[in-house]
N, C-alpha and C positions, 0 to 999 in steps of 0.2 A: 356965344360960344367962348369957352375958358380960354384964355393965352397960357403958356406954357414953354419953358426953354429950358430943355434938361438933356444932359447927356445919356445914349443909350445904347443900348448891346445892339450889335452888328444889322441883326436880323427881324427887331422894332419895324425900321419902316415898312415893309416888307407883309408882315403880320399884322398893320395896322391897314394899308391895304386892303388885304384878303380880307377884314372884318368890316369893312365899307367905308373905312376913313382916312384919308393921305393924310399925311404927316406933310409938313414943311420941312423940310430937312438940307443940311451941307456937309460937306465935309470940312473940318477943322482945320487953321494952320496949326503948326510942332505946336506955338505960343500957345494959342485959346485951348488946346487940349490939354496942356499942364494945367491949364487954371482950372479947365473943368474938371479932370480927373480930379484936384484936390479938392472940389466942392463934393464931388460925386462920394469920394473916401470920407468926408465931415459927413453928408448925409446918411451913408451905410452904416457908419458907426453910432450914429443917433439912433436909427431903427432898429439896430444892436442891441444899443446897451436899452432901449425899451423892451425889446420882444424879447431880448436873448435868446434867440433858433439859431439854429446850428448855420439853417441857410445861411443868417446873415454873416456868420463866420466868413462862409464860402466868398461870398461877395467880397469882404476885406480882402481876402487872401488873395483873388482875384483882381482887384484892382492895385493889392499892391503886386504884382507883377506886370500889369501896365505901364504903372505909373516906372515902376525900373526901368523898361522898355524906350518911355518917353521922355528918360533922362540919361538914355545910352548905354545904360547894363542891361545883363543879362539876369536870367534871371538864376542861372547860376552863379552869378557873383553875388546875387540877393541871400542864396542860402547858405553861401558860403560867412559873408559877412554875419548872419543870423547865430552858424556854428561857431565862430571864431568869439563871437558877445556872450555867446552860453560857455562857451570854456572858457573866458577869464572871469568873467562874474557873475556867471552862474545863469538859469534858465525860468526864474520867477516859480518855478514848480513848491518851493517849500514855501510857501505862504506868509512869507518873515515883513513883518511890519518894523521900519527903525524909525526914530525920530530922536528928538532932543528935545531938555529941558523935564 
């Protein structure tokens, strides 16, 4: 049988269960969940930038609300900060490549 340690949405064990199979599962300190969320957010964005679906968006955007959560904001402070970087320099929407040399 495969080994496996990965972080997962709430309701995983639960539905791994009802499909014939327990999970080994714990609940996280604050610590191990910072670390895992940022593996979790390097993974989602890997399966992104390969598939580019919209889901995998979802996923980003969702764990970065977590991960603000798990570093004491809100996630109103998240979108606040988002609006505050798009009005001083701008929102990446015009596709402007700079460089030098």
């Amino acid at each position: 049988m495969r080994s496996c340690r990965k972080l997962a949405r709430d309701r995983i064990p639960q539905i791994m269960e009802g499909n014939g199979g327990g999970p080994i599962s714990r609940v996280l300190s604050a610590e191990e969940t910072l670390e895992e969320l940022r593996r979790k957010l390097m993974e989602e964005a890997a399966k992104f930038l390969k598939s580019g679906e919209l889901d995998g968006l979802g996923d980003i955007v969702g764990l970065c609300r977590v991960l603000a959560a798990a570093i004491g904001r809100s996630e109103g402070e998240l979108k606040l900060r988002r609006a505050e970087k798009a009005r001083s320099n701008g929102a990446l929407l015009g596709r402007i490549l700079i460089g030098r040399g």
